[in-house]
MARKE-97098 format. One record per residue (C-alpha): residue number from 1; residue in one letter; x, y, z. Coordinates in steps of 0.25 Angstrom, whole numbers. Example, Ala and Ser with C-alpha at 12.3 -4.5 7.8 and 13.67 -1.06 7.14 Angstrom:
# residues 2
  seq  type     c1     c2     c3
    1     a     49    -18     31
    2     s     55     -4     29
END
This chain:
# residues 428
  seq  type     c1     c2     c3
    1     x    457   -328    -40
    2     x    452   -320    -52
    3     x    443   -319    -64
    4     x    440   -312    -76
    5     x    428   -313    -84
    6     x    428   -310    -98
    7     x    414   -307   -105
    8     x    409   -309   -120
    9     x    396   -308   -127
   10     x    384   -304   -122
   11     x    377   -296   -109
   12     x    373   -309   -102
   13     x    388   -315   -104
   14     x    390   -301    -96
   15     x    381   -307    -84
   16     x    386   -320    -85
   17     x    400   -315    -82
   18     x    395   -307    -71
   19     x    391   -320    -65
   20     x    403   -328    -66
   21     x    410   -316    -61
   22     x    401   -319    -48
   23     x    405   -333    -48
   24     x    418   -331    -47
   25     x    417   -320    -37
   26     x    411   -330    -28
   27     x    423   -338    -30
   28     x    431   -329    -26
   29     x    437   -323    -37
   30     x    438   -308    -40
   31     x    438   -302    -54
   32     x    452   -298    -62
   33     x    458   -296    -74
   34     x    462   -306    -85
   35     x    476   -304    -83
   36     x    474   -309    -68
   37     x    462   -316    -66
   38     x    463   -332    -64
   39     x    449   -334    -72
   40     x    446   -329    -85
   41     x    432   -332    -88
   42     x    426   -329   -102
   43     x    411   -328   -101
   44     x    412   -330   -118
   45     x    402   -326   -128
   46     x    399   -336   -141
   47     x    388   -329   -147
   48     x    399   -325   -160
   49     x    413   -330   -167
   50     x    419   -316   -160
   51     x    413   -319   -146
   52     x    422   -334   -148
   53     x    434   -325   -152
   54     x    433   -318   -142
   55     x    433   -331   -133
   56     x    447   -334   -140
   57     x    451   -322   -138
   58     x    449   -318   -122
   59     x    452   -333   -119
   60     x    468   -330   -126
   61     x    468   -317   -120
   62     x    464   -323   -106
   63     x    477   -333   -108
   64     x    486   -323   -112
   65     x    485   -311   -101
   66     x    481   -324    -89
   67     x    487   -336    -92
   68     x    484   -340    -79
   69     x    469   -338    -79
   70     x    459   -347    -80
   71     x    452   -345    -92
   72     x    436   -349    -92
   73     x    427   -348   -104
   74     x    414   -348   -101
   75     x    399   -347   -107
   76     x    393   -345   -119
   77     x    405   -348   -127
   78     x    408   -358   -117
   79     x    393   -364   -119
   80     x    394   -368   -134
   81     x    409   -370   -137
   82     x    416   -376   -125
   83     x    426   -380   -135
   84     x    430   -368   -139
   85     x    437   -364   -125
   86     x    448   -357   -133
   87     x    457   -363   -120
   88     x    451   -359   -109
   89     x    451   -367    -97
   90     x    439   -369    -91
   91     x    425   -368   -100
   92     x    413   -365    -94
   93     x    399   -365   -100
   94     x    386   -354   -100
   95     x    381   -362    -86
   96     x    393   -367    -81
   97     x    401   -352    -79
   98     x    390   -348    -70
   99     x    396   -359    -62
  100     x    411   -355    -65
  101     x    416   -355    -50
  102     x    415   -371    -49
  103     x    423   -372    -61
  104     x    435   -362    -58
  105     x    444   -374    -55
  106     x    441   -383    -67
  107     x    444   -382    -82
  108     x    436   -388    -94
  109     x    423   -386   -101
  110     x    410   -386    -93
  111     x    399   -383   -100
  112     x    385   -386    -96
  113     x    373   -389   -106
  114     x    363   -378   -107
  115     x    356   -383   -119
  116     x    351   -395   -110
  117     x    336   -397   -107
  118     x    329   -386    -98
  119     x    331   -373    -95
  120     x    340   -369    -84
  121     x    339   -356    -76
  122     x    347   -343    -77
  123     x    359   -349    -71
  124     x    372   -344    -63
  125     x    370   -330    -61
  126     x    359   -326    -50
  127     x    364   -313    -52
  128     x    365   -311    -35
  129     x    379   -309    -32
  130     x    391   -300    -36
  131     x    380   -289    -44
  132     x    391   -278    -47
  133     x    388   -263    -40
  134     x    387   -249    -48
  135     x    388   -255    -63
  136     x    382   -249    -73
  137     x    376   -259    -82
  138     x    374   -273    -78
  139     x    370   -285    -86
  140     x    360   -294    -80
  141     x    357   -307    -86
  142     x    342   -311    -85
  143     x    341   -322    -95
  144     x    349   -331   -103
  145     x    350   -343   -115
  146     x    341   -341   -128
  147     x    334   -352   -136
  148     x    331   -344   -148
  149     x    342   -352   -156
  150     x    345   -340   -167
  151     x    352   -346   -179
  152     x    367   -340   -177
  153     x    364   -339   -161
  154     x    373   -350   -151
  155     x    368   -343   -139
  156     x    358   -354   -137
  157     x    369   -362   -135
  158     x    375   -355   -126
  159     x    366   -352   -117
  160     x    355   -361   -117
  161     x    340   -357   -113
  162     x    333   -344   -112
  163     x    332   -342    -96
  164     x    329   -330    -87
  165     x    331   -325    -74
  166     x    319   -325    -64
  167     x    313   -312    -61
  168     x    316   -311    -49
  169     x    332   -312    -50
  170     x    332   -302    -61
  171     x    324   -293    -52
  172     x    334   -295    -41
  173     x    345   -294    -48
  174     x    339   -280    -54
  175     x    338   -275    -40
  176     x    352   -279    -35
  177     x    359   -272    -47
  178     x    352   -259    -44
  179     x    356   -260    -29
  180     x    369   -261    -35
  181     x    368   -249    -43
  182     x    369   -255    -57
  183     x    361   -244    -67
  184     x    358   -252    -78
  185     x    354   -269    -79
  186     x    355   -275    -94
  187     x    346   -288    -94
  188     x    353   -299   -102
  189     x    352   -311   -107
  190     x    354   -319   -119
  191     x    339   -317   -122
  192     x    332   -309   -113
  193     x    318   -309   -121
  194     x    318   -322   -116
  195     x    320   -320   -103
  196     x    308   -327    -94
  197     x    307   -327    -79
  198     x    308   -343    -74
  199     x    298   -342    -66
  200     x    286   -333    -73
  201     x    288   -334    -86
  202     x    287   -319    -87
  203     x    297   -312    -98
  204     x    308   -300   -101
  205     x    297   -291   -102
  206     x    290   -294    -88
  207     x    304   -294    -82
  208     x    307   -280    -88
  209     x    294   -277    -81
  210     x    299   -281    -67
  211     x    310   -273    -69
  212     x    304   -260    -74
  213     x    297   -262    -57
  214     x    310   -267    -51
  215     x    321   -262    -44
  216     x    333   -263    -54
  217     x    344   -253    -59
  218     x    339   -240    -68
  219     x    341   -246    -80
  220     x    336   -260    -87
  221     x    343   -264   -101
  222     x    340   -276   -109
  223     x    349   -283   -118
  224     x    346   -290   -130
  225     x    332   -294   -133
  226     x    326   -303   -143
  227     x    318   -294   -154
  228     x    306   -302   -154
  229     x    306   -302   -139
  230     x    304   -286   -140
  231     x    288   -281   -140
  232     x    281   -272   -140
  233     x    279   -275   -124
  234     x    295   -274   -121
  235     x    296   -261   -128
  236     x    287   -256   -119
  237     x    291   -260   -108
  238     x    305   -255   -111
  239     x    298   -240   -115
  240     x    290   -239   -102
  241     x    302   -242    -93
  242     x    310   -235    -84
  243     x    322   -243    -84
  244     x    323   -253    -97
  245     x    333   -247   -106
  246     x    329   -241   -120
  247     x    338   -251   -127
  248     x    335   -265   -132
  249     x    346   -274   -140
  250     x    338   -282   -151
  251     x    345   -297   -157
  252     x    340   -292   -171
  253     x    352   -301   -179
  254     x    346   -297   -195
  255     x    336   -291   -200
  256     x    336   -300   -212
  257     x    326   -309   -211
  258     x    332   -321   -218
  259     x    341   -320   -209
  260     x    334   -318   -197
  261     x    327   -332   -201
  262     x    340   -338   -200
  263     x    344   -333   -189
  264     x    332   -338   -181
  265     x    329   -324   -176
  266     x    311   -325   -181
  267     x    310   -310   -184
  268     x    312   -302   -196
  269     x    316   -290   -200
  270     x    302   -282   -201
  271     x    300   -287   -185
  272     x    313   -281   -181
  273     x    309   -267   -190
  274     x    297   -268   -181
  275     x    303   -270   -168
  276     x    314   -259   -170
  277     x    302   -250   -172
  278     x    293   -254   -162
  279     x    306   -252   -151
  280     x    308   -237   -158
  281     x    292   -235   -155
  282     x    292   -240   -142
  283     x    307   -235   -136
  284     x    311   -223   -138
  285     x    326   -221   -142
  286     x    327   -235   -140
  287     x    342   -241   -142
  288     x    341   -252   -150
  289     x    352   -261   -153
  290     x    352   -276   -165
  291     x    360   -286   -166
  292     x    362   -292   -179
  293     x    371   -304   -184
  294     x    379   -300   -199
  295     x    383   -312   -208
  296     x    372   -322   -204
  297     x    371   -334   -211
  298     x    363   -332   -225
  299     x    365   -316   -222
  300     x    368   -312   -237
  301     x    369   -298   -242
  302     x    355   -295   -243
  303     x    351   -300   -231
  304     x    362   -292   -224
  305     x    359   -280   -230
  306     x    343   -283   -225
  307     x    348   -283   -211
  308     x    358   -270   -213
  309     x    346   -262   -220
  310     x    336   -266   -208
  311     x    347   -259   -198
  312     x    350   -247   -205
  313     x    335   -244   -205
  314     x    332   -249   -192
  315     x    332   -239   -179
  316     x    341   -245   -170
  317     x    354   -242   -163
  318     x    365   -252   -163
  319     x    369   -266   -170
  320     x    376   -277   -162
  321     x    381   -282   -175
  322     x    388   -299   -175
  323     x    393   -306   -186
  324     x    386   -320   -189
  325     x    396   -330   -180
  326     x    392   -344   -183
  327     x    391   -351   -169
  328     x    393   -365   -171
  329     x    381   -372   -165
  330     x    372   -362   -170
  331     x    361   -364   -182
  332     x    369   -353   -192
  333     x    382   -357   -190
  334     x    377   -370   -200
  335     x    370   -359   -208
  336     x    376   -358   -224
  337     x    377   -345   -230
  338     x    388   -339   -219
  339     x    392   -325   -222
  340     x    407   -325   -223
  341     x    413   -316   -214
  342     x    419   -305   -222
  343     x    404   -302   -223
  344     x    399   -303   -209
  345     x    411   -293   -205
  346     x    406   -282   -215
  347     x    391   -284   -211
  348     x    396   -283   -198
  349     x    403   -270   -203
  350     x    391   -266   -210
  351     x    381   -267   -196
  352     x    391   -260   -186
  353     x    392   -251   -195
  354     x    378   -248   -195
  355     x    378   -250   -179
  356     x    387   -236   -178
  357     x    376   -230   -188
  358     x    365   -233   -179
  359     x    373   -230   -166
  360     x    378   -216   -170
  361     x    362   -213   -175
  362     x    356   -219   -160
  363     x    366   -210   -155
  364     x    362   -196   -161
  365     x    348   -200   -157
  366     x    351   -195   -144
  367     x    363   -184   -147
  368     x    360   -174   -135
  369     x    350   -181   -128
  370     x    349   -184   -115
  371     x    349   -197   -109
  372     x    353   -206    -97
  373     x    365   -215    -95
  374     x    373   -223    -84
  375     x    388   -222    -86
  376     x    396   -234    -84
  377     x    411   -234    -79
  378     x    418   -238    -91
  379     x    428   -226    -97
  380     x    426   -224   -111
  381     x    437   -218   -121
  382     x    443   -214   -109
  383     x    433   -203   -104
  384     x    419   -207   -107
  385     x    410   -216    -98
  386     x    397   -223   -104
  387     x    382   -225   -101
  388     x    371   -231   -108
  389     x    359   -224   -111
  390     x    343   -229   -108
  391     x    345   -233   -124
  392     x    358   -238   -123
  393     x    368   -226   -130
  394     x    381   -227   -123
  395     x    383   -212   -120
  396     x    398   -208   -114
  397     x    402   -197   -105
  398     x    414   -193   -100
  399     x    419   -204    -89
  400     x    414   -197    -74
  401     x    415   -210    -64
  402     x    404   -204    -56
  403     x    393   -207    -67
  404     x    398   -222    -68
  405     x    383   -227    -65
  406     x    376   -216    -63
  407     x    364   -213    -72
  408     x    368   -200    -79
  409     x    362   -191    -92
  410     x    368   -189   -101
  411     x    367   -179   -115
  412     x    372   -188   -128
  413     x    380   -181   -136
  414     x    385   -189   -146
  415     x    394   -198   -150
  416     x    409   -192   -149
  417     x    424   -201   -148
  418     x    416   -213   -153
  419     x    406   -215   -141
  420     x    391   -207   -139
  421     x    395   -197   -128
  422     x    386   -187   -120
  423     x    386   -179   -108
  424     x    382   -183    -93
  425     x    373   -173    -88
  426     x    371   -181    -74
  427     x    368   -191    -64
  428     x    352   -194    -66
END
């Protein structure tokens, strides 16, 4: 038998996958293609309107190029809204696809509680078996659930409670992906500020410490964290290492701070002026990268406009920008004062927008500089391969297979046929 996996949302979703993939491995059953497999699984993403279409959508496309398959939709969307199945046979919830081997001959709903009393331990994926050889990049999930309850957030929901992995594990783990000959580990999780050994107590930034000691690939990225979790002690360890990545993803969400009240976010503007400069001060050429949510609830022009102003002025180098989606089940979703959505488009327009601006000026930053990336496999416009920089520019050169892999400098040279492009000057 079969299966296909098909992946939305965000980094851990990635890991997750990667585990059910395992699972079914140890069944038996080999990877394929949609068209042939006998399991579709949808490891599906709620967090938007657009992340539930998207659900719809993959779900039709699924029936129409396999008929024969069966189609399983799983996790977060799973979680909250096992109703909403959009016809798939068999519904699996965030707990319960970790165990979707005992459930390959069944159709239905099962979805177990995780909002239910105690705290349950980083389940279903040990992280032991299947570790893939010579990949670039790899996603490695160290914590998952949140409890912070933002206003417009259902991840909560979703996931249940902050819990970590042990120590230990993720020191494991870490030395079994270099052995593999993975170059770079992104540490995800739904909130990795939280992140607390089970057994110590001890946090994201003592863990971090035991890396920078540890045998683990060369490079060490983290995803998204928290912007009150980052202090004046985590930038420093992030300057004085040798393998933590010069690049940090920041939730910012507004920078009004009417709105940032309502959004349950307890920090304003000034803090995130503050924090923006403090990371300039303490990392050098740092790539900084905001989220921020257009068309919140009670966002009227003015307080648009305090946000838009903040991010022209503010050094930074990307947006990941989302229109407001009112999660039922979520506090805002009951909020009056909804922006209609002509408007949230154009300040969606408005921010992206603003997102090329501040990409194309990061990327002149470093016009004829030297720097060091490791090329990943994927052919780009049909003659570039890419790599990521220590501060996460994706620089392209022409496609040479050898290089897939292999730290290599490069000279950047600037941005030509739409991409930032340099040239390799060899193997480090």
């Amino acid at each position: 038998m079969k299966f296909f996996i098909h992946t939305t949302g965000c980094k851990a979703n990635q890991w997750d996958s990667y585990v059910i993939g395992n699972r079914l491995k140890d069944k038996g059953l080999v990877p394929g293609h949609i068209s042939d497999a006998d399991i579709i699984v949808i490891n599906a993403c709620t967090l938007t309107d657009g992340a539930e279409r998207d659900v719809r959508r993959f779900i039709n496309m699924g029936r129409r190029k396999n008929g024969k398959a069966k189609i399983v939709l799983a996790g977060c969307h799973s979680q909250v809204y096992p109703d909403r199945d959009y016809g798939a046979d068999l519904v699996l919830g965030q707990e319960d696809k970790f165990r979707i081997d005992e459930y390959l001959q069944k159709k239905g709903r099962f979805v177990t509680d995780i909002l239910s009393p105690g705290i349950r331990p980083l389940i279903g994926d040990d992280g032991s078996g299947g570790l893939p050889t010579g990949r670039t990049r790899f996603f490695f999930k160290i914590q998952d659930g949140c409890d912070r309850f933002c206003s417009y957030c259902i991840v909560p929901y979703a996931r249940g409670k902050p819990r970590s992995r042990p120590v230990d594990d993720v020191l494991r783990v870490m030395q079994q992906l270099k052995k593999k000959g993975i170059q770079e580990v992104v540490l995800t999780g739904i909130e990795i500020s939280a992140y607390h050994d089970p057994a110590t107590g001890s946090d994201l930034k003592a863990l971090l410490r035991r890396l920078e000691k540890s045998e683990t690939p060369e490079r060490i990225r983290m995803s998204s964290v928290d912007p009150r979790s980052i202090d004046d002690e985590l930038v420093g360890i992030m300057a004085s290492s040798d393998k933590l990545a010069k690049s940090i993803h920041i939730p910012m969400q507004s920078a009004s701070d009417k709105v940032l009240e309502d959004m349950g976010r307890q920090y304003t503007q000034a803090y995130m002026r503050n924090l923006l400069e403090r990371l300039h001060s303490g990392l050098k050429d740092a790539g900084i990268g905001l989220d921020v949510i257009a068309g919140f609830p009670g966002e009227d022009e003015e307080r648009f406009l305090e946000t838009y102003r903040f991010l022209e002025d503010a050094g930074f180098y990307y947006l990941h920008v989302f229109p407001f989606s009112a999660r039922n089940g979520s506090l805002a979703a009951t909020f009056p004062d909804q922006v209609p959505g002509a408007l949230k488009k154009e300040r969606v327009r408005l921010l992206r927008q603003l997102d090329g601006v501040k990409r194309r000026t990061f990327y002149e930053k470093f016009r004829g500089k030297r720097m060091d990336i490791i090329p990943e496999g994927k052919l780009y416009k049909g003659k570039y391969m890419r790599g990521y920089t220590d501060n996460y520019l994706p620089v392209h050169i022409p496609f040479t297979k050898i290089l897939e892999n292999s730290p290599i400098a490069v000279t950047v040279k600037g941005v030509e046929d739409g991409v930032l492009v340099g040239d390799a000057e060899g193997v480090l």
